[in-house]
DRENVEX-391848 format. One record per residue (C-alpha): residue in one letter; x, y, z. Coordinates in steps of 0.02 Angstrom, whole numbers, padded with zeros to 5 digits, always signed. Example, Ala and Ser with C-alpha at 12.3 -4.5 7.8 and 13.67 -1.06 7.14 Angstrom:
! DRENVEX-391848
a+00615-00225+00390;s+00684-00053+00357;
***
This chain:
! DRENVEX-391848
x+04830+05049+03185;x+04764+04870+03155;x+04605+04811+03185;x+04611+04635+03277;x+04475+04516+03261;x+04476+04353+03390;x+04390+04228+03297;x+04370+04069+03373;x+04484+03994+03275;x+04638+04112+03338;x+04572+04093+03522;x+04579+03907+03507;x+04752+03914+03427;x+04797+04044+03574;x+04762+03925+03722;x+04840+03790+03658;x+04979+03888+03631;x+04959+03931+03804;x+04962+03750+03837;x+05119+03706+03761;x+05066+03668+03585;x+05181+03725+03429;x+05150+03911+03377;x+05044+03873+03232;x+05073+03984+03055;x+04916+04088+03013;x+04890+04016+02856;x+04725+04071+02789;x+04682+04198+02939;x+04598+04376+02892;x+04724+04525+02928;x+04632+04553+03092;x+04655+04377+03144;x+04839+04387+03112;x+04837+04566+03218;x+04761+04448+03342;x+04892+04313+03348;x+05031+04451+03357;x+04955+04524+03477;x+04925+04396+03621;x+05053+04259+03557;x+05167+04325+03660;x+05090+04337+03807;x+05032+04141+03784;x+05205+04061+03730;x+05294+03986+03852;x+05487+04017+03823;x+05543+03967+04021;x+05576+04139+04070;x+05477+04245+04149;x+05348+04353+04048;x+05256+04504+04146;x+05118+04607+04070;x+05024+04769+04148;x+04845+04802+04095;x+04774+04988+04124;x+04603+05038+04041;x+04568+05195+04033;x+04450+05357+03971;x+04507+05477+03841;x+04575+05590+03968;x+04689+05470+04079;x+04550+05434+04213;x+04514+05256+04261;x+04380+05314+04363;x+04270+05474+04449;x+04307+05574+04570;x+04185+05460+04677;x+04276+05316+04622;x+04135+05228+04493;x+04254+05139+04389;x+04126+05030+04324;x+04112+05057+04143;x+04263+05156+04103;x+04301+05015+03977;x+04203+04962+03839;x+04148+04792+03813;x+04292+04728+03691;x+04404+04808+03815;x+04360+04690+03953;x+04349+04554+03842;x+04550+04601+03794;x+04593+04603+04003;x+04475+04434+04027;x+04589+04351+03866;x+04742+04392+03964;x+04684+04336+04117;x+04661+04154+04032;x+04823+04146+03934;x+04925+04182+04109;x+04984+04111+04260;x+04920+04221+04398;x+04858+04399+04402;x+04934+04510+04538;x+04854+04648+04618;x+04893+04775+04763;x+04775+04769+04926;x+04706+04936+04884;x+04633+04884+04741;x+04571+04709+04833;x+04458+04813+04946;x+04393+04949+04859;x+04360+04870+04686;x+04334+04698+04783;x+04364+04597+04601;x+04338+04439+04561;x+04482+04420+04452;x+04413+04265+04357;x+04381+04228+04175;x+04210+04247+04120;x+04190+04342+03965;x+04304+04236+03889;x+04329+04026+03884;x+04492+03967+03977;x+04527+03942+04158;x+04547+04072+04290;x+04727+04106+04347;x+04778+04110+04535;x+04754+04258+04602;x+04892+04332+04696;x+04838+04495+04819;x+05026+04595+04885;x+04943+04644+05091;x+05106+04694+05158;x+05000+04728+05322;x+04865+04604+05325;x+04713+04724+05258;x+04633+04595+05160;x+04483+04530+05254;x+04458+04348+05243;x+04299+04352+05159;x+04353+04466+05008;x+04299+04387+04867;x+04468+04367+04772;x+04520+04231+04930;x+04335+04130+04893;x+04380+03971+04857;x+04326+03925+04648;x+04479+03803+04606;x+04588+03933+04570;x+04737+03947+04687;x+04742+04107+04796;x+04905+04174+04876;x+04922+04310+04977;x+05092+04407+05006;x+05115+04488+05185;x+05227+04539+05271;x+05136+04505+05459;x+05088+04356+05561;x+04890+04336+05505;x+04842+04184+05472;x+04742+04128+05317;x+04568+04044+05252;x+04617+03859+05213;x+04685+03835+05049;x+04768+04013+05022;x+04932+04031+05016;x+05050+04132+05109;x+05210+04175+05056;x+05291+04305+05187;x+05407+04424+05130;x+05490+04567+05229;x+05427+04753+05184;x+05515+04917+05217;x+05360+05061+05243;x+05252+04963+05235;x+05302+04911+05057;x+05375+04743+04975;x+05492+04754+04828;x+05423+04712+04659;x+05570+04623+04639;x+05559+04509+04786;x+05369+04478+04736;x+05432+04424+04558;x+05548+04308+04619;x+05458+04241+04757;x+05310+04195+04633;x+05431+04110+04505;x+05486+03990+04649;x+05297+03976+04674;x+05277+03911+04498;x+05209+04090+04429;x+05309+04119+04280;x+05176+04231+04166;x+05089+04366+04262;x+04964+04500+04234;x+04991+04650+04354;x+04820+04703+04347;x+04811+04867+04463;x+04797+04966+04552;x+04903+05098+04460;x+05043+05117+04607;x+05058+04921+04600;x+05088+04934+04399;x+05205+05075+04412;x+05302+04984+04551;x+05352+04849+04426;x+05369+04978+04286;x+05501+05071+04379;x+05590+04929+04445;x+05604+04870+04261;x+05500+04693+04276;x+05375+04719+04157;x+05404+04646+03986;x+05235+04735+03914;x+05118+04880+03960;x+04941+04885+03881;x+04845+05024+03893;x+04658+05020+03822;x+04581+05180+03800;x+04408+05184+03792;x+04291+05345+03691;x+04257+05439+03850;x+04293+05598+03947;x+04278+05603+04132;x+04358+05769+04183;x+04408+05722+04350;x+04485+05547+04459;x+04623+05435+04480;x+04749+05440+04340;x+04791+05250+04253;x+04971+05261+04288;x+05080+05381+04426;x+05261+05365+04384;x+05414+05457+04442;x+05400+05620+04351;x+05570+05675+04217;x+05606+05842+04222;x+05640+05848+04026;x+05549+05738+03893;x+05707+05683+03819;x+05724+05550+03980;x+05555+05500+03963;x+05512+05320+03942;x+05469+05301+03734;x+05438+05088+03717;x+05414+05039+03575;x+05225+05033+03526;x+05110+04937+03402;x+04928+05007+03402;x+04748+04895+03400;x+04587+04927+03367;x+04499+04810+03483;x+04311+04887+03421;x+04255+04983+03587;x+04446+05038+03647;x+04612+05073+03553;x+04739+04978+03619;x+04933+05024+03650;x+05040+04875+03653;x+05218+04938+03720;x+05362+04837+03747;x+05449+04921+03913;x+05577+04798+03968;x+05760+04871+03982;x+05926+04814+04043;x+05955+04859+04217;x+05944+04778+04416;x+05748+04698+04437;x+05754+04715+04621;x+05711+04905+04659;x+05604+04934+04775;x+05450+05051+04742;x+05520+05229+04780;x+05497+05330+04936;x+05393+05460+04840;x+05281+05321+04777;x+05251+05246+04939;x+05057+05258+05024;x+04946+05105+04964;
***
């Protein structure tokens, strides 16, 4: 594991990096400032294709919240300081309605300097109040993508694709935000929105940060499609940070095969 430390210094270098600027050598950086750069360098570089990331924090035990649904502090501090960081070095962050109205997020940058991203909300069936806070206007675009006739706050886009179940294909999402001009993107949660794009092979990078707590009981980070053996199991490959108040698991999860799969029947429900 390898602790990583971001100094000012590496942030700085990050965003510009972010903004187009030539990756920079770490000449002179501490170990944990080079863990840094390694760490969220790719997720800032610009390359023209698409790069998609999937943040999950979670307890000891799996949970990312109780059984009440208090989700509040199941990361530590550095760990929301890690999702605010990606947040800032990407294009939009993506989340699934279910998490728009019962966490009701912000999904702005705060903890961290660097702009907010849009904020993109998947409402096959027009859920989404109006007034949820992730459509208040703050500079930031807003997009919504439904598959209905509702119309929209001014200023939010609307980008209407057609669902099956109630669902929209990840892959239809992904390439509808690309034409939008969304070529980074954090899927942020809930956890059947991440494993959507897990399973339909769009994800470039899963983090997981694990925070020192048990729960005992609650949602689980991350549903997928069971395997029957573990020899079919998904191993990416895996580098490991110590971020000070969560570990985190970097894994690198993109393989070969069609990007347009749909999220599967037994998956279906948010």
């Amino acid at each position: 594991m390898k602790a990583a430390q971001v100094t000012d210094r590496v942030w700085t270098a990050l965003l510009a990096l972010r903004d187009g600027a030539e990756p920079l050598p770490p000449r002179g950086w501490s170990a944990a400032e080079i863990a840094a750069w390694e760490l969220y360098a790719p997720l800032a570089r610009r390359t023209g294709r698409p790069m998609r990331v999937a943040q999950i924090g979670q307890s000891l035990d799996g949970r990312v919240a109780t059984a009440s649904g208090d989700a509040r502090d199941v990361s530590g501090p550095d760990g929301l300081a890690h999702l605010h960081r990606i947040r800032a070095l990407v294009d939009a962050v993506v989340i699934g309605v279910r998490t728009g109205l019962h966490d009701l997020p912000r999904l702005t940058v705060r903890l961290v300097s660097g702009r907010s991203p849009a904020r993109v909300i998947i409402d096959p069936r027009g859920r989404l109040p109006n007034d949820a806070p992730s459509l208040r206007g703050d500079g930031a675009r807003r997009v919504v993508i439904q598959s209905v006739d509702l119309a929209r706050p001014d200023g939010v886009e609307v980008l209407r694709l057609p669902a099956e179940d109630g669902w929209i294909a990840p892959g239809a999402i992904a390439r509808a935000l690309a034409e939008a001009g969304f070529m980074h993107l954090l899927i942020e949660g809930g956890g059947i929105t991440i494993a959507g794009f897990l399973e339909a092979q769009l994800l470039d990078r899963l983090h997981v940060a694990v925070a020192p707590l048990i729960i005992g009981a609650g949602p689980t980070g991350l549903t997928t499609t069971p395997v029957a053996r573990l020899a079919d199991a998904l191993r990416p490959e895996t580098h490991v940070y110590g971020l000070g108040s969560d570990i985190l698991f970097d894994c690198a999860v993109t393989r070969p095969a069609a990007a347009t799969a749909a999220i599967p029947a037994a998956r279906r429900g948010a």
